[in-house]
One Martini backbone bead per residue (centre of mass of N, CA, C, O) as a GRO file, in nm:
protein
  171
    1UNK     BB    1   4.502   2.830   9.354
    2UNK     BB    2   4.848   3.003   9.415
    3UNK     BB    3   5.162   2.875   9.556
    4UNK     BB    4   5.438   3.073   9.592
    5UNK     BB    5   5.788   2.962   9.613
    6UNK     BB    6   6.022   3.064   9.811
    7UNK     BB    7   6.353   2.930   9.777
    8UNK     BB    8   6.559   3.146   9.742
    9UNK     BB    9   6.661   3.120   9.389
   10UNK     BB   10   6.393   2.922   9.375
   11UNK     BB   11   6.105   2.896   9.201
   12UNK     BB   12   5.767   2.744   9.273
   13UNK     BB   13   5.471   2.578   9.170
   14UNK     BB   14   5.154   2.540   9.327
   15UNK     BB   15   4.851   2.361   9.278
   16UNK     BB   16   4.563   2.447   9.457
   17UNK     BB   17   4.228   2.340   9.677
   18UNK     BB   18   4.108   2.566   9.932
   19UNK     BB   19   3.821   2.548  10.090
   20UNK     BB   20   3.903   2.582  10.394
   21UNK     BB   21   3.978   2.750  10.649
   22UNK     BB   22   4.206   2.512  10.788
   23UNK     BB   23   4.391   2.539  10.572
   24UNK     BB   24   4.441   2.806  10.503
   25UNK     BB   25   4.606   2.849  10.818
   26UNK     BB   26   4.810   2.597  10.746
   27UNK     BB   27   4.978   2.735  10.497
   28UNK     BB   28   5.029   3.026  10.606
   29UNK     BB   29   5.216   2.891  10.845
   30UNK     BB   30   5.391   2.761  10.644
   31UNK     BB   31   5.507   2.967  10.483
   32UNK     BB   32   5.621   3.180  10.708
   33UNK     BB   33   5.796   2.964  10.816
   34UNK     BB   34   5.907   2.925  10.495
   35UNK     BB   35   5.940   3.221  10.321
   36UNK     BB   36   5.683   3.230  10.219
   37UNK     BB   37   5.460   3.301   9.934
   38UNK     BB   38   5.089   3.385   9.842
   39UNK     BB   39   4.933   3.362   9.496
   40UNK     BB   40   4.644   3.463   9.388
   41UNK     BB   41   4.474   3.384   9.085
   42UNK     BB   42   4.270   3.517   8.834
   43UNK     BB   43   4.049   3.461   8.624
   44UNK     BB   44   4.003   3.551   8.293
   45UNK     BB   45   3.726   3.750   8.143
   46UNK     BB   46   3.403   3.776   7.906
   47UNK     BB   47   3.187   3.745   8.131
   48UNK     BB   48   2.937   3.864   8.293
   49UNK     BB   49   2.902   4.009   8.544
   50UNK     BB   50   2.821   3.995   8.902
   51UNK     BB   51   2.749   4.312   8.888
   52UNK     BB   52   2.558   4.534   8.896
   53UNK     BB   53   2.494   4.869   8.874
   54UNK     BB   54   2.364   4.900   9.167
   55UNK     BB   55   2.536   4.653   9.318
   56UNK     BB   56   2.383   4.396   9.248
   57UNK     BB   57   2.309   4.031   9.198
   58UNK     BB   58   2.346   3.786   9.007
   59UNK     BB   59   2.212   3.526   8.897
   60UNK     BB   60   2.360   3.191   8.842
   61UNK     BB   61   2.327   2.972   8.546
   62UNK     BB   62   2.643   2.962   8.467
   63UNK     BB   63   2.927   2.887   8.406
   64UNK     BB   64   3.197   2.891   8.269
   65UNK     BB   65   3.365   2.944   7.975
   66UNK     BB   66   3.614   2.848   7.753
   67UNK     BB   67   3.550   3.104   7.519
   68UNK     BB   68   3.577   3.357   7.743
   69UNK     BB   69   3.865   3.354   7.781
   70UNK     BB   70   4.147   3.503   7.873
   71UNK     BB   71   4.452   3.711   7.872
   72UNK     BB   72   4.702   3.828   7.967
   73UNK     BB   73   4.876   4.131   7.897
   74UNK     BB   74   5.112   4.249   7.671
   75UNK     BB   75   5.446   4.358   7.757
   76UNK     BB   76   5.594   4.586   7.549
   77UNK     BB   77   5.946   4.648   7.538
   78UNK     BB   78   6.190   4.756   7.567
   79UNK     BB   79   6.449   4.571   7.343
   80UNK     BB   80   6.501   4.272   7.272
   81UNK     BB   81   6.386   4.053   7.044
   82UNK     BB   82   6.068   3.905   7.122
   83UNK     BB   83   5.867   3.623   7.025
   84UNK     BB   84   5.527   3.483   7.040
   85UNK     BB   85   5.315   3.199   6.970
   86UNK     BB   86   4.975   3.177   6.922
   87UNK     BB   87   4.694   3.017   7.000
   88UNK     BB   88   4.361   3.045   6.873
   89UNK     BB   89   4.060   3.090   6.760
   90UNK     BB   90   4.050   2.838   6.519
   91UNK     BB   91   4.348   2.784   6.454
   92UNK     BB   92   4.502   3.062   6.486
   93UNK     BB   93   4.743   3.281   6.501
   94UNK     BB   94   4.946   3.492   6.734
   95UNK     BB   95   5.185   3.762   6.771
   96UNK     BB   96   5.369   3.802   7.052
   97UNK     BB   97   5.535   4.111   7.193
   98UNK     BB   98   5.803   4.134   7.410
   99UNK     BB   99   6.026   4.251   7.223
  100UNK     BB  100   6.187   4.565   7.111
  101UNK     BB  101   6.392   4.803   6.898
  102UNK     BB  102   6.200   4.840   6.625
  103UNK     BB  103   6.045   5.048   6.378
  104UNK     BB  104   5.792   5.113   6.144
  105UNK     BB  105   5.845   5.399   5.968
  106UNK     BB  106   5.628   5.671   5.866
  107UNK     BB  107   5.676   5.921   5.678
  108UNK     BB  108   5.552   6.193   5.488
  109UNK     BB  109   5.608   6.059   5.193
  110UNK     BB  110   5.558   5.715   5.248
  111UNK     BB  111   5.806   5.628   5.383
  112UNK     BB  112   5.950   5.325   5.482
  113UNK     BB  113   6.122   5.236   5.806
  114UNK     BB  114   6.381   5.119   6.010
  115UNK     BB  115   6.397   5.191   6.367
  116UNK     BB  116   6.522   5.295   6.640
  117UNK     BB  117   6.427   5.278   6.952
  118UNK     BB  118   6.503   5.512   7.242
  119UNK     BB  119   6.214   5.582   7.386
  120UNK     BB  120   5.962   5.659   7.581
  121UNK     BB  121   5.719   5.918   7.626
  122UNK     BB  122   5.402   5.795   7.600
  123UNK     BB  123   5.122   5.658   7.750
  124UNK     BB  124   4.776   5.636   7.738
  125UNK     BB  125   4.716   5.371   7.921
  126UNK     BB  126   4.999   5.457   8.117
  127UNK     BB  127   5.198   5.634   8.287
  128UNK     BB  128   5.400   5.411   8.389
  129UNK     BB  129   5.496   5.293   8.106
  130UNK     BB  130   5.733   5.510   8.058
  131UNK     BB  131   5.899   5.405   8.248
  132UNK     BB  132   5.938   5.096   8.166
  133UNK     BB  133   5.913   5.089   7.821
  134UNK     BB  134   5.594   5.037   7.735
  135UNK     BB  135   5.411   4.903   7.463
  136UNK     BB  136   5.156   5.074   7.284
  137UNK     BB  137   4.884   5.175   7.159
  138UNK     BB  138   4.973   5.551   7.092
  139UNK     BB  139   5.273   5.588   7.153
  140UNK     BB  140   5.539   5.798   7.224
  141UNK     BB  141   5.845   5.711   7.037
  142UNK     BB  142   6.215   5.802   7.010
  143UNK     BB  143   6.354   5.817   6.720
  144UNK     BB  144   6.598   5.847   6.492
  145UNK     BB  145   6.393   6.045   6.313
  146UNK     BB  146   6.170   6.065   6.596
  147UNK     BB  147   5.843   6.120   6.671
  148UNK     BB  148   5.650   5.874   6.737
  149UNK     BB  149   5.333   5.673   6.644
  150UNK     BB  150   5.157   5.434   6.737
  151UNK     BB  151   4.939   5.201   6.540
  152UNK     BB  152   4.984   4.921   6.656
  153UNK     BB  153   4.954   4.631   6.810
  154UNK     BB  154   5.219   4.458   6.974
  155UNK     BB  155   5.077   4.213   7.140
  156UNK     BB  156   4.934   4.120   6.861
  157UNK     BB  157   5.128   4.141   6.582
  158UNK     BB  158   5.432   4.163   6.611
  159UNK     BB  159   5.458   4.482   6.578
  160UNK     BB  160   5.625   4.831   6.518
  161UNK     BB  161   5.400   5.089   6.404
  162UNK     BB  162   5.477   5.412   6.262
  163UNK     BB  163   5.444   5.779   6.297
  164UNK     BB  164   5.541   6.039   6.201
  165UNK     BB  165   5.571   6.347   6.384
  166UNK     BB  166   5.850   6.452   6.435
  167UNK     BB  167   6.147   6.572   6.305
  168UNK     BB  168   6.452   6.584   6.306
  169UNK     BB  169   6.717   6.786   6.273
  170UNK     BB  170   6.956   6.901   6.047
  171UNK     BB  171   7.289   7.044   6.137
   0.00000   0.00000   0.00000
């Protein structure tokens, strides 16, 4: 369980481990009195349901392991070029793509440029990130030399690669 205290323009993260009821209870009233909110956070996993199909509960017969584990999703936005390395398993590196302005475009003849992106206009992931300009693999993006489609996965890959789909006119 994780509590974020937000006082004024700071904000601070506590870890705690809330087990009663009575602690509970008494955490929420002391966050309320100083207009602080709780975030609890569960942890991502790639370990078998704990729900059937039928919406029956299996027993559980051991713990989350630590190679089950796994990470938020990378929301690569349209913006400044920011990318984080990660350390994976096996101690191999994995380059998270946080921000890009830029785009490898190849055209019809096969010909790769680097070109700007100018907005998200769909992405099948979700159709809110058009709104946000988040960038995800199979998105249709804008870019100088018209439309095209990325191909990458930017936030495991560390770049973003597409397809022109669609060629501005030259008037």
């Amino acid at each position: 369980m994780v509590k974020k205290l937000s006082l004024g323009n700071s904000f601070g993260i506590i870890h705690l481990k809330l087990k009663s009821k009575v602690l509970k209870r008494i955490s929420q009233s002391l966050l309320l009195e100083h207009n602080c909110y709780l975030v609890i956070l569960m942890g991502i996993t790639h370990h078998r349901s704990k729900r059937k199909v039928s919406g029956g509960r299996y027993k559980s017969f051991r713990r989350k392991k630590e190679y089950e584990k796994g990470n938020e999703p990378v929301m690569t936005k349209l913006g400044k070029r920011k990318a984080v390395v990660a350390r994976t398993r096996g101690g191999s590196k994995k380059v998270k793509l946080l921000g890009s302005q830029l785009a490898n475009v190849i055209d019809d003849k096969g010909k790769s440029k680097k070109v700007k992106v100018l907005n998200v206009l769909e992405t099948p992931a979700n159709r809110n990130y058009k709104v946000r300009n988040i960038i995800t693999k199979s998105a249709i993006i804008e870019t100088e030399l018209g439309k095209a489609r990325v191909t990458s996965r930017p936030g495991q890959q560390g770049t973003i690669n597409a397809v022109l789909i669609e060629s501005k006119s030259k008037k």
